[in-house]
BALOBA-1460 file (C-alpha; in Angstrom, 3 decimals):
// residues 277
<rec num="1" residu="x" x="75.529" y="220.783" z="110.189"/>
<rec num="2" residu="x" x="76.235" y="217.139" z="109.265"/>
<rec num="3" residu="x" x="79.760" y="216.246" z="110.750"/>
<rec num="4" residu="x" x="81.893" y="213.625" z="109.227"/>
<rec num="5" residu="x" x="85.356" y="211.631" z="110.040"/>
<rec num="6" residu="x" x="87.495" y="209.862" z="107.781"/>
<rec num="7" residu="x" x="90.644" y="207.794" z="109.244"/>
<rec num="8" residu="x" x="93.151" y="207.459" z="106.686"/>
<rec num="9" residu="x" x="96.376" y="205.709" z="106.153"/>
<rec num="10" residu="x" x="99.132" y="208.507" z="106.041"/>
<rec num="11" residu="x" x="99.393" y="212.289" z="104.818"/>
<rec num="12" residu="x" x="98.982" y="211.849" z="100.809"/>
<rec num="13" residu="x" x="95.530" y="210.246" z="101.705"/>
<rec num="14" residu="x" x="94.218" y="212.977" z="103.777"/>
<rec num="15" residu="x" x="94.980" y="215.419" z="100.693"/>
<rec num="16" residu="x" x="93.641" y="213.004" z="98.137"/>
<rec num="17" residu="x" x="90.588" y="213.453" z="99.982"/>
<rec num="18" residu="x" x="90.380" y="216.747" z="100.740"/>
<rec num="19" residu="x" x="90.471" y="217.381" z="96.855"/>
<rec num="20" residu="x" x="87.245" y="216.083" z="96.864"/>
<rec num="21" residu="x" x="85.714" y="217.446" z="99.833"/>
<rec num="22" residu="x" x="86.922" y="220.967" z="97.692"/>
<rec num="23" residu="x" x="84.511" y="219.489" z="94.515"/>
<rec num="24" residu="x" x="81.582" y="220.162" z="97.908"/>
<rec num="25" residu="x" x="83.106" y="223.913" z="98.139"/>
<rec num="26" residu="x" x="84.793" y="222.705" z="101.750"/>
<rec num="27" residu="x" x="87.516" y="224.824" z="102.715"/>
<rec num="28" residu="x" x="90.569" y="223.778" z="104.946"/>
<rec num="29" residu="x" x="90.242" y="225.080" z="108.801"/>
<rec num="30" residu="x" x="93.753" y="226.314" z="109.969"/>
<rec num="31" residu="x" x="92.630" y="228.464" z="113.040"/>
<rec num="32" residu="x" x="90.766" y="226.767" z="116.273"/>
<rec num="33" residu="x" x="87.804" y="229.892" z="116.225"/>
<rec num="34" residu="x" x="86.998" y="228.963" z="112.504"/>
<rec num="35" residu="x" x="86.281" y="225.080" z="113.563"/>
<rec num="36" residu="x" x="82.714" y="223.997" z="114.339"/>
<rec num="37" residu="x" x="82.755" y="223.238" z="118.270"/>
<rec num="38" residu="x" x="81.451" y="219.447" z="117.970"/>
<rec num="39" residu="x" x="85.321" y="218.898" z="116.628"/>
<rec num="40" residu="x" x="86.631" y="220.259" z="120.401"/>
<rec num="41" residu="x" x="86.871" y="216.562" z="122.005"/>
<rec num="42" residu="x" x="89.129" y="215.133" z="119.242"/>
<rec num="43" residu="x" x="91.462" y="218.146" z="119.862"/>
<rec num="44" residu="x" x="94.862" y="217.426" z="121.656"/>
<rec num="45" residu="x" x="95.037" y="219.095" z="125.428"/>
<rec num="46" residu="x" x="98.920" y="217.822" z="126.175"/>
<rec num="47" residu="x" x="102.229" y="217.704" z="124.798"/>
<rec num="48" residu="x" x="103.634" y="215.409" z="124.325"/>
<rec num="49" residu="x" x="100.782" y="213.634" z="123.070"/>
<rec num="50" residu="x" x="98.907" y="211.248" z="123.920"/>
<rec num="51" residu="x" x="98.464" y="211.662" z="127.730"/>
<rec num="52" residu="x" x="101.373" y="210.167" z="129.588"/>
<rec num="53" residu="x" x="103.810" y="210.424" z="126.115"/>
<rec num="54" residu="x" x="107.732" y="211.510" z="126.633"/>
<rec num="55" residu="x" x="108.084" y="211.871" z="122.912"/>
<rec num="56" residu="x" x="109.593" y="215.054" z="122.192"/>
<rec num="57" residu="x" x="110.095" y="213.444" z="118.248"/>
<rec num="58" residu="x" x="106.600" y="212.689" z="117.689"/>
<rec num="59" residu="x" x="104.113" y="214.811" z="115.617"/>
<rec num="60" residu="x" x="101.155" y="216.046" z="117.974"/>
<rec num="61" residu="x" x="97.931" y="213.688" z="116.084"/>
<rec num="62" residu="x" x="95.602" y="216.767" z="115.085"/>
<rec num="63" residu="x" x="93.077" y="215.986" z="112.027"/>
<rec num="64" residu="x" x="92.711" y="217.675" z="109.130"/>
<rec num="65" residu="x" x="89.866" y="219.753" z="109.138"/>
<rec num="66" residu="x" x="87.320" y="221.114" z="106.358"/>
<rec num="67" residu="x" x="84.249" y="223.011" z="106.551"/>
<rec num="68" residu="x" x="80.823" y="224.971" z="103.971"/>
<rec num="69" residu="x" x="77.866" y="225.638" z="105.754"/>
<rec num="70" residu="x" x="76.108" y="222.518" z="105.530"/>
<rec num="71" residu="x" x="79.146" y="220.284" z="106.360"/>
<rec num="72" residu="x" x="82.668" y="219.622" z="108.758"/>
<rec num="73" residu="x" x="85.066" y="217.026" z="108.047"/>
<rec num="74" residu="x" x="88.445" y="215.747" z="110.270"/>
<rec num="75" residu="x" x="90.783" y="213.851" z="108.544"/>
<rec num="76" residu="x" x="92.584" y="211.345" z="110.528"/>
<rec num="77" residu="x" x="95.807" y="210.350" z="109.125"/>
<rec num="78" residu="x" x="97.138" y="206.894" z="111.172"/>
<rec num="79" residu="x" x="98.839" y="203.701" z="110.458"/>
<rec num="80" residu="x" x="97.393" y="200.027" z="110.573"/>
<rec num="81" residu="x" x="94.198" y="197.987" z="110.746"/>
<rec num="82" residu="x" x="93.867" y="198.340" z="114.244"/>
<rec num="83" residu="x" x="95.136" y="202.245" z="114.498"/>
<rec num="84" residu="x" x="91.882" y="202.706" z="111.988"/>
<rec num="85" residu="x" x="89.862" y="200.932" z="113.805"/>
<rec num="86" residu="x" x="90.721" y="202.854" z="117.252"/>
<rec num="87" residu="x" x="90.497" y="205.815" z="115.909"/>
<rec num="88" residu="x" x="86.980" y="205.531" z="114.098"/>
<rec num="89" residu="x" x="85.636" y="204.204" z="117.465"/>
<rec num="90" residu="x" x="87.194" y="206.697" z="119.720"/>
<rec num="91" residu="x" x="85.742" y="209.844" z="117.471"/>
<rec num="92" residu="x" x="81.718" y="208.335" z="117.738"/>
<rec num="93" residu="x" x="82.445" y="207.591" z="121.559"/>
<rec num="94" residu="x" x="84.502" y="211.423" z="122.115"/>
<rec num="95" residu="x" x="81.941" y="213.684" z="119.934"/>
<rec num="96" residu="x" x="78.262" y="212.196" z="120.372"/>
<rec num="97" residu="x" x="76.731" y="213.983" z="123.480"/>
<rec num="98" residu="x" x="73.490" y="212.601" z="124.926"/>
<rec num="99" residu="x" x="70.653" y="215.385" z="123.781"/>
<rec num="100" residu="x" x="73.711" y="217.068" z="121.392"/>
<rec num="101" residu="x" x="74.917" y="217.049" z="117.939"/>
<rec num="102" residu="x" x="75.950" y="213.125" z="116.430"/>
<rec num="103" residu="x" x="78.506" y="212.076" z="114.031"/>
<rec num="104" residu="x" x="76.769" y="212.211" z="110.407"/>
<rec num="105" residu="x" x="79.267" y="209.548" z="108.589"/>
<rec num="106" residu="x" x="82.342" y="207.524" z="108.936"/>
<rec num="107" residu="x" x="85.397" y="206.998" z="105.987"/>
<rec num="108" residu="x" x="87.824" y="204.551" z="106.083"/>
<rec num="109" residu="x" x="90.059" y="204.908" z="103.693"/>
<rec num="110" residu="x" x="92.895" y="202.003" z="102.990"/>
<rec num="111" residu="x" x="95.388" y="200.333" z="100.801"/>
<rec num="112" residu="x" x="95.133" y="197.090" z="99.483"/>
<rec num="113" residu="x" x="99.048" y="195.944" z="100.479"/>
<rec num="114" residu="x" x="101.086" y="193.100" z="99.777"/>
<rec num="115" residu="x" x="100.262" y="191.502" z="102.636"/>
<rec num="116" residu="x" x="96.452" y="190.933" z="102.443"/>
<rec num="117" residu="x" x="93.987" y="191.478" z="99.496"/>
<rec num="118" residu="x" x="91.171" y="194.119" z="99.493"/>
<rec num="119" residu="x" x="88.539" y="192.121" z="100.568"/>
<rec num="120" residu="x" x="90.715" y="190.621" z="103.499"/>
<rec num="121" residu="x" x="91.828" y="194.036" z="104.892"/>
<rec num="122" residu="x" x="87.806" y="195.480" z="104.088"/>
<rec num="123" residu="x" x="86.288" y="192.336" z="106.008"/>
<rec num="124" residu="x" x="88.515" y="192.345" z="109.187"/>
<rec num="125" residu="x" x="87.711" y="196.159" z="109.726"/>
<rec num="126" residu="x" x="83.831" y="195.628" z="108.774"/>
<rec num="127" residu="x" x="83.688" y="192.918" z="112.053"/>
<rec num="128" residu="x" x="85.254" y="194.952" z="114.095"/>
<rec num="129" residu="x" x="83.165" y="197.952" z="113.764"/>
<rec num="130" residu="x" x="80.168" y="195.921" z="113.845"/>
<rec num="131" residu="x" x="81.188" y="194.366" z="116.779"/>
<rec num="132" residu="x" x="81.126" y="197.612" z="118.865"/>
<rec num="133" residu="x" x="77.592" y="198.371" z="117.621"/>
<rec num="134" residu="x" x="78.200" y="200.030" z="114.316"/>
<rec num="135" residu="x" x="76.694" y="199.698" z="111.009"/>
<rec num="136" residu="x" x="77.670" y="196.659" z="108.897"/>
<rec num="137" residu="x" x="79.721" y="197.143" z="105.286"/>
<rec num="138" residu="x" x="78.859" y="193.943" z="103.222"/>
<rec num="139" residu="x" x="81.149" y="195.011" z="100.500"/>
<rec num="140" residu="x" x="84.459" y="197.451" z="99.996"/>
<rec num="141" residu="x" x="83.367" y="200.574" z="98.938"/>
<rec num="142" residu="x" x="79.740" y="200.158" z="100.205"/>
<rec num="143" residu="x" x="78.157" y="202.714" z="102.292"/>
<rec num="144" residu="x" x="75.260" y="202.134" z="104.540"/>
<rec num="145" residu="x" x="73.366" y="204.589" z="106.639"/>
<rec num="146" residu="x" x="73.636" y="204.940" z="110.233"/>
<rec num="147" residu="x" x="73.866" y="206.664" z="112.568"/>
<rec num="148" residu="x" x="76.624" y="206.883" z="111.978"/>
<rec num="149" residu="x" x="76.782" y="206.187" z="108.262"/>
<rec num="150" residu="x" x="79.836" y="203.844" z="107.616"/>
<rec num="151" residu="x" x="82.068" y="202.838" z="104.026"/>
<rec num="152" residu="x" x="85.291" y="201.836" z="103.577"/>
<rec num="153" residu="x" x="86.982" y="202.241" z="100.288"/>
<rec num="154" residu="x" x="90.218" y="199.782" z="99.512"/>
<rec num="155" residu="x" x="92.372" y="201.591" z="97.308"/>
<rec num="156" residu="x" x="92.528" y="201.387" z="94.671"/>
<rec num="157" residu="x" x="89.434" y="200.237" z="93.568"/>
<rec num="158" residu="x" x="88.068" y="197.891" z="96.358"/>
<rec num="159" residu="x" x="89.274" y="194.728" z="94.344"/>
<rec num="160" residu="x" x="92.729" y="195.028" z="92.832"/>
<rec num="161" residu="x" x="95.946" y="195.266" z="94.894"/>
<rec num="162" residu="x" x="97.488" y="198.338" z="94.895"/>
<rec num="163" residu="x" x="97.766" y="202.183" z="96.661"/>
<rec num="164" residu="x" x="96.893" y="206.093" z="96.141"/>
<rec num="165" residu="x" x="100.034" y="205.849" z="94.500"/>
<rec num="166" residu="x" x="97.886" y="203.701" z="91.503"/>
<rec num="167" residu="x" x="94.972" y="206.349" z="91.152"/>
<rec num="168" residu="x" x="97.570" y="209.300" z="90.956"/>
<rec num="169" residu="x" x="99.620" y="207.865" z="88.201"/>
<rec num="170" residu="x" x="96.445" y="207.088" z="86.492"/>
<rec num="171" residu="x" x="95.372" y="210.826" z="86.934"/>
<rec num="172" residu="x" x="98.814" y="211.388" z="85.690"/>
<rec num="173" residu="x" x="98.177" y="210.149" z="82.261"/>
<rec num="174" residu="x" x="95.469" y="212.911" z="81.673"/>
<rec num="175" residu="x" x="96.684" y="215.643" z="83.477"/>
<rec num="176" residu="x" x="100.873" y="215.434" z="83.451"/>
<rec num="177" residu="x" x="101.377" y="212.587" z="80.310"/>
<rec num="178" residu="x" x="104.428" y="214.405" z="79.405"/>
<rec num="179" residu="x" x="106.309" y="214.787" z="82.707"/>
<rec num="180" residu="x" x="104.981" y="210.919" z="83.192"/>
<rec num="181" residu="x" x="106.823" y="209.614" z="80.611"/>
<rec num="182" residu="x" x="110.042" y="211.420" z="81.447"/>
<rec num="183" residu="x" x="109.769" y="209.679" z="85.117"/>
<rec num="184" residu="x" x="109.097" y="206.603" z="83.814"/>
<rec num="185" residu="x" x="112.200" y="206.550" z="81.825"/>
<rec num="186" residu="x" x="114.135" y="207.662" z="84.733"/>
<rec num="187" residu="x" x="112.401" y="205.148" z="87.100"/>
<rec num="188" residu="x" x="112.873" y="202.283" z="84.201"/>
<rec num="189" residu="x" x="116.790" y="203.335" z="84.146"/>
<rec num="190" residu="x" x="116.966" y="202.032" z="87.693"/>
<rec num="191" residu="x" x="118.696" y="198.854" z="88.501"/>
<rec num="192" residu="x" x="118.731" y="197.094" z="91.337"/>
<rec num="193" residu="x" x="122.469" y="195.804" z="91.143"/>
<rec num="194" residu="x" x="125.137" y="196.533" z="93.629"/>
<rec num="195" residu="x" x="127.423" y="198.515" z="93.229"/>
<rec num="196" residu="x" x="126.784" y="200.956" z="92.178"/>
<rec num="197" residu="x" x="124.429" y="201.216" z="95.252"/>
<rec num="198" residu="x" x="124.502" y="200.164" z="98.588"/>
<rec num="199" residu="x" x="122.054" y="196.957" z="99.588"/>
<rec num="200" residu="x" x="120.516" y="199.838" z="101.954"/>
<rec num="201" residu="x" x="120.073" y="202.449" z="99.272"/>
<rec num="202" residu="x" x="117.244" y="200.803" z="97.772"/>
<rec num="203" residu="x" x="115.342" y="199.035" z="100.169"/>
<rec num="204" residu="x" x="112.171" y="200.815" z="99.910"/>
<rec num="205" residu="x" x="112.595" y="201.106" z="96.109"/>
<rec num="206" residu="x" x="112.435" y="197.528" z="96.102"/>
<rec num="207" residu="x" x="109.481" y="197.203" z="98.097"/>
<rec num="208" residu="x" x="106.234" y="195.965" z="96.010"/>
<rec num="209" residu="x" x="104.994" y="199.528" z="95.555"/>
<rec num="210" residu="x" x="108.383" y="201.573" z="96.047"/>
<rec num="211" residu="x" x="108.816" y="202.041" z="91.558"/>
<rec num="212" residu="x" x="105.027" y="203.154" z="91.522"/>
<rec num="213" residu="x" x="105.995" y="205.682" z="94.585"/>
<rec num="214" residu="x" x="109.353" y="206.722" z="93.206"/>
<rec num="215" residu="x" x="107.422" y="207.432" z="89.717"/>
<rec num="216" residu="x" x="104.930" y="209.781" z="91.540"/>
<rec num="217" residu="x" x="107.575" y="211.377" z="93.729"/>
<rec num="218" residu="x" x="109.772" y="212.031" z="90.715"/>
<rec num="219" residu="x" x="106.855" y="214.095" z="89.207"/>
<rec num="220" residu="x" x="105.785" y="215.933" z="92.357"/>
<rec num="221" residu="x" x="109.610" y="216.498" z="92.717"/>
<rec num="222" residu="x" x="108.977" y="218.942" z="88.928"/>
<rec num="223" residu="x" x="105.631" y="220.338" z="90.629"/>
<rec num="224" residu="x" x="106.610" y="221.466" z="93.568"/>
<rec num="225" residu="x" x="110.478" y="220.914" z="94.323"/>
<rec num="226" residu="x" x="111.977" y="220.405" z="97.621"/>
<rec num="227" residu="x" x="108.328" y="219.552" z="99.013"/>
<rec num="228" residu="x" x="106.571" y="216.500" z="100.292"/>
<rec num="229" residu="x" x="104.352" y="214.820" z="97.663"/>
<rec num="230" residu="x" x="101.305" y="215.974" z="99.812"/>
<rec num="231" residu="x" x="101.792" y="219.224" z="98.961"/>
<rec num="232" residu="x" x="101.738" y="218.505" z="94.950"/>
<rec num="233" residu="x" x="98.349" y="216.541" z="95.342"/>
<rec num="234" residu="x" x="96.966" y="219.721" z="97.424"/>
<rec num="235" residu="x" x="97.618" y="222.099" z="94.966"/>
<rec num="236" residu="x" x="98.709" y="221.156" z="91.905"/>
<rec num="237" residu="x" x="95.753" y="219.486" z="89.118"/>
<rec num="238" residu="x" x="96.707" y="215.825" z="89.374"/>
<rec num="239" residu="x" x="93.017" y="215.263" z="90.565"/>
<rec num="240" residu="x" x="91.269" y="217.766" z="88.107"/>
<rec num="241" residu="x" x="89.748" y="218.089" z="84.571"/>
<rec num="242" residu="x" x="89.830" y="214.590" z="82.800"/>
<rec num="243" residu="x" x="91.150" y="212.848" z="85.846"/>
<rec num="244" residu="x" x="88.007" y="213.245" z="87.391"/>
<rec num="245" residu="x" x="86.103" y="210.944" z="84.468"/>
<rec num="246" residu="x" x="88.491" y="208.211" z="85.063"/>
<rec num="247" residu="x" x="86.297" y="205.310" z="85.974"/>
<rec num="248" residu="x" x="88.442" y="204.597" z="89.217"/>
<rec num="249" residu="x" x="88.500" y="208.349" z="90.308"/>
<rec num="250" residu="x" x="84.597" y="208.447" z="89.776"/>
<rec num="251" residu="x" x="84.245" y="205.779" z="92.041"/>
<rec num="252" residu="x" x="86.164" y="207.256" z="94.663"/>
<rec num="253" residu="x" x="84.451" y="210.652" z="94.026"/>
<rec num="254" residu="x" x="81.090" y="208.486" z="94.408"/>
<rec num="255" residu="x" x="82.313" y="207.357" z="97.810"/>
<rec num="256" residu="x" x="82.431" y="210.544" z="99.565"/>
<rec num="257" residu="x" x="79.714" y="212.333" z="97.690"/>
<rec num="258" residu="x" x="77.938" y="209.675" z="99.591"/>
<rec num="259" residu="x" x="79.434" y="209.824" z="103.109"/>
<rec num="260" residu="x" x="79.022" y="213.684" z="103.024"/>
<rec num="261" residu="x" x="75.676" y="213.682" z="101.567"/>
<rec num="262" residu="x" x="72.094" y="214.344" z="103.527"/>
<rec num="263" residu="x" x="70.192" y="211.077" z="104.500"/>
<rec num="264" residu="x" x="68.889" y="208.848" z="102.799"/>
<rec num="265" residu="x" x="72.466" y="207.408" z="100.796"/>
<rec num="266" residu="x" x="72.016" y="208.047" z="97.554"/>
<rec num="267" residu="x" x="72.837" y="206.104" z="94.799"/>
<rec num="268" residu="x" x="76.389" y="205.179" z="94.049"/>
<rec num="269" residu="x" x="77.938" y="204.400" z="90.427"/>
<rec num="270" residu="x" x="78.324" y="200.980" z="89.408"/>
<rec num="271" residu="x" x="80.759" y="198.836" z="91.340"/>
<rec num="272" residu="x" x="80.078" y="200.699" z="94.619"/>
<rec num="273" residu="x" x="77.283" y="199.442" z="96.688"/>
<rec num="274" residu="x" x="74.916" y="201.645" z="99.184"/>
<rec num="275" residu="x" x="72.568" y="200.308" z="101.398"/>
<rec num="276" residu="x" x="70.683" y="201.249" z="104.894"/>
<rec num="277" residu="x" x="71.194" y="199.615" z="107.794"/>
């Protein structure tokens, strides 16, 4: 069984994955029996949670978790360069046993925010992995063999700036073109001028991504009303049929084919590098 742990920015990521972990026939773990034992260390043992937490409001961390016979995945979702980095570091030191089973692969999945460019956000993780002994990304989207084998993909393409929210309304535009257009017009027909709103009102809409988000929540709102946007991308065909020939979905898909497949790394598309170690 090759094992495998992606750490991921927030909840629509860990489904964007997982509908390409379901292209590998992986299916989604919901009771403890069903999960492969290496997974037992990463599993919570208090509440609250962490150890030595009084939050009663805060969501017990558990991973995502996805399983054929050949391979098991966790999802991670957490927040911030340095959560990623924790958490991708604390999973190889928690599940690799001397003489037992080691971690196959490492994702790290990311946005490419307003604040710092891709190659900023992909070169300050790289370093710091590296400097606790693992394998060295030279470029986003890169994966190189371990153990364990490392990439890290900057959505959403390792170059531009931008978020899942850019790959979904490009899948959008094959698989939903009609129901895009209507949110478009209803996202266009918003302006920022007060009244009639409140300054507070739209404060995230006004954030640098907030229209893209607001036009991919207004057509997940049609999909599946009254539930979180995750649920859409989990089971409704935004990454499906044509959407999976886009060239930026293909990369993606090229990604984790990669991180999930048997040594050696194969051979990625063009404009994602794979290397060994």
């Amino acid at each position: 069984m090759r094992y495998v742990y992606f750490a991921v920015e927030g909840p629509h990521d860990v489904e964007f994955v997982a509908r390409f972990l379901k292209l590998h026939g992986l299916k989604r773990i919901q009771h403890k029996p069903q999960l492969a034992p290496f997974w037992g260390p990463v599993l919570p043992t208090t509440w609250p949670s962490p150890l030595g937490s009084t939050d009663l409001m805060k969501r017990v961390s558990v991973p995502a978790f996805f399983q054929n016979d050949a391979v098991s995945v966790a999802i991670d979702a957490v927040t911030g360069d340095s959560q990623l980095l924790i958490s991708a570091i604390n999973v190889r030191n928690t599940v690799n046993q001397p003489g037992g089973d080691e971690l196959h692969a490492i994702g790290i999945v990311l946005d490419s925010d307003e604040k710092s460019s891709a190659s900023e956000r992909f070169t300050k993780i790289s370093k710091e992995l590296a400097a606790v002994k693992l394998p060295l990304a030279v470029t986003p989207g890169q994966v190189v063999d371990g153990p364990p084998r490392i990439g890290i993909f900057v959505l959403p393409d390792n170059v531009n700036a931008g978020t899942l929210e850019d790959l979904l309304i490009d899948c959008a535009e094959k698989q939903y073109p009609q129901l895009l257009a209507s949110a478009r017009t209803h996202i266009d027909s918003v302006k920022a001028e007060f009244p009639p709103y409140a300054k507070e009102d739209l404060v995230d809409f006004q954030k640098p991504a907030g229209r893209r988000k607001a036009l991919v929540g207004s057509i997940g709102s049609v999909l599946r009303p009254g539930k979180a946007i995750q649920m859409s991308i989990q089971d409704n065909r935004w990454i499906d049929g044509e959407a999976l020939e886009l060239p930026r979905v293909k990369m993606f898909r090229a990604f984790v084919d990669a991180l999930l497949a048997p040594s050696p790394v194969p051979a990625l598309a063009p404009g994602v590098g794979a290397t060994s170690a």
